[in-house]
C-alpha positions, 0 to 999 in steps of 0.5 A: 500500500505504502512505502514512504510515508513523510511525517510532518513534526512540529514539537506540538501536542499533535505531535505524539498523535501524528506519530503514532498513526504513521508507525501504525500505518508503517508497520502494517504496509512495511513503509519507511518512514521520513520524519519531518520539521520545517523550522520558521523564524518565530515572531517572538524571538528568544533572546539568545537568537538576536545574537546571531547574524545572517545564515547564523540564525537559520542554521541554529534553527536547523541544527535544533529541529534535527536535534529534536528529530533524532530524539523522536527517531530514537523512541521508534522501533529499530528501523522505522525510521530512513531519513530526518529532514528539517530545513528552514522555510514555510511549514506547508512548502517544505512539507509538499517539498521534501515529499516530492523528492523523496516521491513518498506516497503518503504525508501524515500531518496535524490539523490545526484549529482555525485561530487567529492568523491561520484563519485568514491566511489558512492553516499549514495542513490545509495548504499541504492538501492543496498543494501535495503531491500525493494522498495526505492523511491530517490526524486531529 
């Protein structure tokens, strides 16, 4: 059915949710899993981060999603888990991005309540639906 499912991971409450309904779907069609985190550069700004100049920032942003991803790969069973990406960018485009080049067959994602700015520029999960490749599963 599948064989590589992309699994979108934003360091959210959802984020054990979404997890857990990838390794499910992965082990009952014997898919690779490729974990997932597009790292943005927030509004509010840690103080720590203003230090930093240029790429400096982006690539601290980078180096701490990939960190964040190692630790969850290791919770996985042995195996599950092929790649980590995590680039600096908009949510939605590095999702559909990296699945297109890996030609997954499935993105598994959280929704996200329609709040604030998401209401009027429409959530992370709505613009992967529109825009992916191919299937994508929003876990609630």
């Amino acid at each position: 059915m599948y064989t590589k499912i992309v699994v979108a991971l934003d360091g959210s409450t959802r984020s054990p949710a979404v997890l857990a309904k990838a390794v499910e779907l992965a082990e009952q069609s014997g898919a690779e899993l490729h974990l997932v985190r597009a790292m943005a550069i927030p509004i509010d700004l840690p103080a720590l981060t203003w230090a930093f100049r240029g790429d400096d920032l982006g690539t601290f942003l980078v180096e701490h999603g990939l960190q964040e991803l190692r630790l969850v790969a290791r919770q996985l069973p042995e195996g599950k888990v092929s790649e980590i990406h995590c680039r600096l960018g908009k949510p939605w485009e590095v999702i559909c991005e990296v699945a297109k080049s890996l030609e997954a067959d499935l993105i598994i994602l959280g929704s996200h309540g329609y709040d604030g700015i998401d209401y009027l520029i429409g959530t992370n999960a709505g613009k992967v639906v529109n825009h992916a490749h191919c299937s994508v599963l929003v876990v609630r």
